[in-house]
Kinemage of the C-alpha trace (Angstrom):
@kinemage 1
@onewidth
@group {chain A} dominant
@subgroup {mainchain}
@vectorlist {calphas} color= white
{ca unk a 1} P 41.436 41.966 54.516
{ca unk a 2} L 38.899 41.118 52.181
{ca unk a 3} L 38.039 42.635 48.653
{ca unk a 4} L 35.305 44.351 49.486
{ca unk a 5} L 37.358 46.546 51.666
{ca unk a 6} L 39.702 47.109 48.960
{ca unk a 7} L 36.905 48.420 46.746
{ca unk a 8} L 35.361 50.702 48.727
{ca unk a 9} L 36.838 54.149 47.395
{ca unk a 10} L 35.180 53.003 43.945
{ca unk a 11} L 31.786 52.386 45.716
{ca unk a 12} L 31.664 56.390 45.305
{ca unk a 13} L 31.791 56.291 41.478
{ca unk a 14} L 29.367 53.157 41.233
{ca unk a 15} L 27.027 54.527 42.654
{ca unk a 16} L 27.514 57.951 40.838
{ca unk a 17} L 27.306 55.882 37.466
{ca unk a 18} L 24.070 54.417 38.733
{ca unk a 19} L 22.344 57.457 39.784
{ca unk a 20} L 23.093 58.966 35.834
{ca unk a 21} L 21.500 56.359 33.261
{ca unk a 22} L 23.286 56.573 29.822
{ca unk a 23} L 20.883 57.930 27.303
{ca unk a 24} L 22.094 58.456 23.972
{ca unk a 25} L 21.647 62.603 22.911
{ca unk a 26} L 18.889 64.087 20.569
{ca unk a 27} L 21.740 64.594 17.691
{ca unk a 28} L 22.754 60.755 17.575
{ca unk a 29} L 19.434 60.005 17.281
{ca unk a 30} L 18.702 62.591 14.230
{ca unk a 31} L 21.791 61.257 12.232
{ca unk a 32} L 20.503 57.362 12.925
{ca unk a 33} L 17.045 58.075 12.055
{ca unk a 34} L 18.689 60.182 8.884
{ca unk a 35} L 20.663 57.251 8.045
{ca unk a 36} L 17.932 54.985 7.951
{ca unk a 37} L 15.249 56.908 6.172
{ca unk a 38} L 18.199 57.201 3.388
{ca unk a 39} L 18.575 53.236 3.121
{ca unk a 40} L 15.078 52.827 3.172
{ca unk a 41} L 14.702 55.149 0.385
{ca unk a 42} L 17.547 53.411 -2.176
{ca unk a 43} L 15.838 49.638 -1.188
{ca unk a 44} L 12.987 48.987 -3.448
{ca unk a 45} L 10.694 46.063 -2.652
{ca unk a 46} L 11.858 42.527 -3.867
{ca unk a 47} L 10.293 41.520 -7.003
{ca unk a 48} L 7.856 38.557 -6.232
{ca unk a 49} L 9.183 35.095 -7.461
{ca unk a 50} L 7.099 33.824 -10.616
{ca unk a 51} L 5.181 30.552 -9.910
{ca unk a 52} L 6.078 27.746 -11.956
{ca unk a 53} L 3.721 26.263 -14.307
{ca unk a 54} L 2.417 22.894 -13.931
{ca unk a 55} L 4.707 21.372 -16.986
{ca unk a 56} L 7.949 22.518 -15.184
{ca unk a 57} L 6.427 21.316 -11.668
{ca unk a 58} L 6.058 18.298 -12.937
{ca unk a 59} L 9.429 18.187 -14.926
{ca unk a 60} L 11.126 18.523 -11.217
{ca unk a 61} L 9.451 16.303 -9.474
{ca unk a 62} L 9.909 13.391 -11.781
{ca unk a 63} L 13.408 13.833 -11.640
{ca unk a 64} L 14.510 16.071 -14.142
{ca unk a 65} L 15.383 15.309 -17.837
{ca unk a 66} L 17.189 11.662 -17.758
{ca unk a 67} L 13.955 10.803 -15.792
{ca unk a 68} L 11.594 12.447 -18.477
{ca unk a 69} L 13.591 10.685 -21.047
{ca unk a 70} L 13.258 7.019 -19.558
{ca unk a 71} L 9.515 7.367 -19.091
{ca unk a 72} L 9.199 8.901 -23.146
{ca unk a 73} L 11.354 6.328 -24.297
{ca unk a 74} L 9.445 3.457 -22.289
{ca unk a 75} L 6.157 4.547 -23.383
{ca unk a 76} L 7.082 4.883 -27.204
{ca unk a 77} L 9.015 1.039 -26.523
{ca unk a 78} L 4.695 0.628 -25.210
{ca unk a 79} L 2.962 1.818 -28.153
{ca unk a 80} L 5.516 0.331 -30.263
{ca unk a 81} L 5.106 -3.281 -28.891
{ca unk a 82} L 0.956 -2.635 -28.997
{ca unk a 83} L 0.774 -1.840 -32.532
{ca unk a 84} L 2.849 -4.292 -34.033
{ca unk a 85} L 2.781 -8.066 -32.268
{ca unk a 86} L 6.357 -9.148 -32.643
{ca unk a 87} L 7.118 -12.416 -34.751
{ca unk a 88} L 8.276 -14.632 -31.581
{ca unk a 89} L 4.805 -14.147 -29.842
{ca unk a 90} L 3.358 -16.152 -32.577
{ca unk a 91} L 4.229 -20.292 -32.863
{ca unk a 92} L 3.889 -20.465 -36.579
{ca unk a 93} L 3.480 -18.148 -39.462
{ca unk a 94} L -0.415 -18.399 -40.171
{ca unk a 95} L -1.901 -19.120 -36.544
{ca unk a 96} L -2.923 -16.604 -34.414
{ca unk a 97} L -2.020 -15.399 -31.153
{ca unk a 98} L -3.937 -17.738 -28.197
{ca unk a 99} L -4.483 -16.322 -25.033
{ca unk a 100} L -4.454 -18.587 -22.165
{ca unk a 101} L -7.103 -18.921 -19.425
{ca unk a 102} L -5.311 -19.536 -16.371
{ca unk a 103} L -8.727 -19.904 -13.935
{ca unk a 104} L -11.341 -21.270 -16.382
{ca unk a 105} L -13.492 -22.019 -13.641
{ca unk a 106} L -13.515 -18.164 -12.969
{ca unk a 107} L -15.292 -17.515 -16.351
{ca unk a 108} L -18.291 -15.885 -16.568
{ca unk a 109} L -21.107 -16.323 -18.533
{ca unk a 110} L -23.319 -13.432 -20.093
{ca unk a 111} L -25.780 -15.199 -21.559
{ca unk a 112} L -26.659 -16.998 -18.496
{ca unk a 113} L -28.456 -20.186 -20.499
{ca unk a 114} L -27.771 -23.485 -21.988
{ca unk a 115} L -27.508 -22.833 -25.386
């Protein structure tokens, strides 16, 4: 005997459930749609996110505040070092500080003569 002899007596209510398609009735429907037009009405629209200005863009994509910090302090250590030449760059106390050529064949000459 197999199963599908076993299940024929229910083929009568199968096919009965078949014929009638579930449809959900006109009053559930009122109360859903009543229930949503009542949500809808206490949401309000998100308030649109401010941009950021360009200072704080740029404060976040250096790295935040210890980055900001090293950069400032480097470039003050800059200007500091520019302004005033410190006393070991110099060999003695009344000469002057000497640059050094390192390619003097490289030089160029603007007058362009022998003068």
């Amino acid at each position: 005997m197999s199963d599908r002899d076993d299940m024929s007596g229910l083929e009568v209510f199968f096919d009965a459930a078949r014929a009638h398609a579930a449809e959900p009735s006109v009053a559930l429907m009122a109360r859903i749609e009543a229930d949503a037009q009542a949500v809808a009405a206490q949401t309000s629209a998100p308030p649109r996110p401010r941009r950021a200005s360009l200072s704080s863009q740029l404060y976040r994509l250096l790295g935040g505040w210890p980055a900001v910090t090293g950069l400032a302090t480097a470039a003050m250590a800059g200007v500091w070092l520019g302004i005033s030449l410190p006393e070991g760059m110099l060999d003695g106390a009344n000469e002057s500080a000497y640059l050094i050529d390192v390619a003097p064949e490289l030089a160029f000459d603007l007058a362009g003569g022998n003068f």
